[in-house]
N, C-alpha and C positions, 0 to 999 in steps of 0.2 A: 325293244325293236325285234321284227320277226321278219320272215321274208313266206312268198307263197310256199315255197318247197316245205317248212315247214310246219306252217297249217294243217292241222285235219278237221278240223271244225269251227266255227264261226258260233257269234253268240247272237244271239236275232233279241231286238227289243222288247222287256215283257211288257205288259200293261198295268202290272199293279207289283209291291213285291208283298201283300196283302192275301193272306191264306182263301180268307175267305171271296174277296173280292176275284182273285183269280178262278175259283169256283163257278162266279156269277158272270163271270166271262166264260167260262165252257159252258154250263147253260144257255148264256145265251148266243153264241155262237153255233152252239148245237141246234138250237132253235131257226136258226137263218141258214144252214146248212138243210139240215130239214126238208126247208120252205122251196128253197133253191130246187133241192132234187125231184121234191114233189109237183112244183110248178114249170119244170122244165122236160123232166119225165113224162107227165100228162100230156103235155104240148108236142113230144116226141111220139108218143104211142098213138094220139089222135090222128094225126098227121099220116103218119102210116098207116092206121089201121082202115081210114074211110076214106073211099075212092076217090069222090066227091073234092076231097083237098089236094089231089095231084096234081097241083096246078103251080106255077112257077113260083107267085107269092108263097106260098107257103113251103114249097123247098127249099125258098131261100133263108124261109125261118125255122123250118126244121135244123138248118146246119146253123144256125144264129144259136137255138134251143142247145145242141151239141156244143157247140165252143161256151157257153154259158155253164155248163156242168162241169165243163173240164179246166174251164179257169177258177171258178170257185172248189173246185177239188184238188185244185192244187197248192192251195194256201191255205183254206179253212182247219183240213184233218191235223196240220201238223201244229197249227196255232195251239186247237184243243189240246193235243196231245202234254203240249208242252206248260198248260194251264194246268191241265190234271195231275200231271203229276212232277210238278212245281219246278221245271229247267225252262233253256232259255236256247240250249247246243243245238246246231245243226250240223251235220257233217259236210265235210268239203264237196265232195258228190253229188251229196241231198241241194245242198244250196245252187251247186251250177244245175241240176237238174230242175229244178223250181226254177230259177230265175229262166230256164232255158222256156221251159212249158207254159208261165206266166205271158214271157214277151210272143212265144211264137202263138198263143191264145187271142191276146190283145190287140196283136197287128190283123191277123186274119178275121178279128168281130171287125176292128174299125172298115177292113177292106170289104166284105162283106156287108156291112150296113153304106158300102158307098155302090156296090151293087143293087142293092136292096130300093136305091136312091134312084137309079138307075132304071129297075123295074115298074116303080109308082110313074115315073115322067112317062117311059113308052104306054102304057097302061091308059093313062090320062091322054095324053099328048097327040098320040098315034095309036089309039085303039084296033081300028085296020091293020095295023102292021103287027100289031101283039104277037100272034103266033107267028110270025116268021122272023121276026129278030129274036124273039125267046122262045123257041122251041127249046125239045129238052136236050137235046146236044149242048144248044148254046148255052143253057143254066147249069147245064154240068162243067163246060169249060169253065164259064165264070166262077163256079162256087170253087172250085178245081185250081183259079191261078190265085185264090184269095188263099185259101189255104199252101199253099206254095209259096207265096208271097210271105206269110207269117211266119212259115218254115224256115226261108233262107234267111230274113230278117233275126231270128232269133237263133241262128246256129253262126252267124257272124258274130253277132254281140259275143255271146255266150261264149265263143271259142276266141273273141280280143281281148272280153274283161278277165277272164280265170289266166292268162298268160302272162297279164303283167305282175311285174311285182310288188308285193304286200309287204309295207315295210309299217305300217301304222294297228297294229294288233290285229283284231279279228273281232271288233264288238260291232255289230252293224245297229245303226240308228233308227230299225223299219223292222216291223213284228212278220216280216219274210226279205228273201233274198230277193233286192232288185240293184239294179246299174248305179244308178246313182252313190248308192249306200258304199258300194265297195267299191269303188273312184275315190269314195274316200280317205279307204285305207292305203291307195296305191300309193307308190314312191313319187316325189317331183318331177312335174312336167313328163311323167311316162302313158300319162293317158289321153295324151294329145291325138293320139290315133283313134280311140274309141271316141272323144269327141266330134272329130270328124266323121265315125259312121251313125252319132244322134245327129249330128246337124243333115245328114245325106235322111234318117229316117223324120227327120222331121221335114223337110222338104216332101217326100212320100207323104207325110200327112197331111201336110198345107193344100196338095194338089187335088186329096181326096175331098178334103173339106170345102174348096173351092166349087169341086164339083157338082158336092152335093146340095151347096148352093145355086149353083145355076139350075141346077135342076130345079130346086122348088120355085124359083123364079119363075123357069115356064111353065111348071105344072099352075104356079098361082095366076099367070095369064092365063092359061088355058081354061081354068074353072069360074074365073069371073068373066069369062064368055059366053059360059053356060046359062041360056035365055032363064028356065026355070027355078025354084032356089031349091024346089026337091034336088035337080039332077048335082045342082054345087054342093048341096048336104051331104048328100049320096058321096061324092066325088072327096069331099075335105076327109070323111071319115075315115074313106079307107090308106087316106095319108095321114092322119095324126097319129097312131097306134108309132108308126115309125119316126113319123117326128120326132114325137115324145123318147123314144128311144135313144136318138143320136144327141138331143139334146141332155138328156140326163147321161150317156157315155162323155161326149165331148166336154161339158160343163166341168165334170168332177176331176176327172183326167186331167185336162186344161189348166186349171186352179194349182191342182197337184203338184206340176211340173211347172209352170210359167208363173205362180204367187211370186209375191215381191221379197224380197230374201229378208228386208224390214220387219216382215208382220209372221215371220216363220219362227215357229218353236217346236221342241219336239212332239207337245203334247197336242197342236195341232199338227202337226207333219202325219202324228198317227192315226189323229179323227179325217185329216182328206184322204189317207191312205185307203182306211176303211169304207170310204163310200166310194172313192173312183173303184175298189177293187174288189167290192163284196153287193154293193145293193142294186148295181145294173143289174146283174145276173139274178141277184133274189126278184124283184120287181120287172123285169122284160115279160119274163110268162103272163103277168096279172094286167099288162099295159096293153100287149096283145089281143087278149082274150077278152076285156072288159069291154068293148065296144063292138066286138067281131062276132056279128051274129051264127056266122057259118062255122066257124069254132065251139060257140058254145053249145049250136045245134048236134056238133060231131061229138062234142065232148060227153054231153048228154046222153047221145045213145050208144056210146062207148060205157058210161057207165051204166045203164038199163040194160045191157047185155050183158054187164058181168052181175048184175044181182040175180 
């Protein structure tokens, strides 16, 4: 039996206790780190560098690109670390600092891809009004309360779950620090408050995702109004890149936290952890880019100018 006070370090879940196998997990976690920075990075420097993309969609994905490097750099370096050279410790600090960075990362993409939601509808919907509901004041405010939004979201948790007290050891069941894991460790019935601020942030979530359902609603009346089937091609394309996106955040995430307590193990708790929290981010840049010809064109002569 332990209590928080004193704690200094927490044990995070390895993936193998296999010398070699732990190897093959920093390799390949090196490998999708990598990928992550190279594909987000790219999409970062385009973005800025050609004038041509200063235009709302795409600042609303340059700060998507941003939150994607900084939530996969907040888990992947220390996984490896602890791969390479063969622990499992996190310190008390490191862990509320991760858990802090993870959630205030996670809430401001999902807020942000509900703007994003929000952009494709007026775009489609209200073409005429385009520039005057999204001018860049108003894309600054919005990208502006999403990241605020993540902020307070993630410095409540972080400041209700590190307070309570830890009476059930320090091994968490998650190859990083998150909420759930260390609820586990807390004393009886002490974390009845922090449940009450997931059922308040899941609430937040439900309204977002409602939203961004109505939205596609009108945006898909709106385009099967479109006489021609160029102009509906034309019109789907530049909304699936983000579809595709909400759906593969929402899906993994979803599954994650909502699976049926029946069909839960650790060794699946680890493999949904891994893709709700490592392969949005590796895959958004390539989901983006793969169809977006105005991307690919910038990306191009961003790279033609530096040979």
């Amino acid at each position: 039996m332990s209590n928080s006070s004193s704690i200094t370090q927490f044990f995070l879940l390895p993936f193998t206790d296999t010398r070699e196998l732990q190897l093959l997990h920093f390799w390949l976690f090196l490998g999708i780190y990598l990928a992550a920075l190279l594909g987000n990075g790219l999409i970062i420097t385009t973005i800025a560098w050609d004038q041509h993309l200063h235009t709302p969609m795409y600042f609303f994905l340059l700060n998507l690109a941003l939150i994607d490097l900084g939530s996969i750099s907040t888990i992947l370096p220390k996984s490896m670390d602890n791969s390479l050279w063969n622990t499992s410790a996190i310190s008390y600090l490191g862990c509320a600092a991760q858990l802090f960075l993870f959630v205030f990362l996670i809430t401001a993409e999902y807020c942000l891809l509900t703007v994003m939601s929000y952009d494709r509808y007026v775009a489609i919907c209200k073409p005429l009004h385009y520039g005057t509901l999204l001018g860049s004041r108003a894309c600054v405010h919005m990208a502006a309360a999403a990241w605020a939004t993540g902020f307070l979201n993630a410095l409540l948790h972080t400041a209700n779950t590190f307070s309570l007290p830890l009476c059930k050891g320090n091994a968490l069941g998650q190859f990083f620090c998150e909420i759930p894991q260390i609820l586990k460790l807390s004393c009886s019935h002490s974390y009845l408050r922090e449940l009450g601020l997931l059922l308040f942030s899941g609430s937040l979530v439900f309204m977002c995702f409602i939203f961004i359902v109505v939205s596609y609603v009108q945006i898909l009346r709106a385009v099967l109004r479109i006489p021609s089937e160029q102009g509906r091609h034309k019109a789907f394309s530049t909304c699936l890149p983000h579809l595709a996106v909400i759906s593969l955040f929402a899906s993994t995430s979803f599954f994650a936290y909502l699976k049926p307590p029946s069909i839960s193990s650790p060794s699946l708790d680890l493999l949904v952890s891994v893709l709700y929290s490592l392969i949005p981010p590796t895959l958004n840049p390539l989901i983006y880019s793969m169809r977006n010809r105005e991307l690919k064109d910038a990306l191009r002569k961003l790279m033609e100018g530096c040979i």
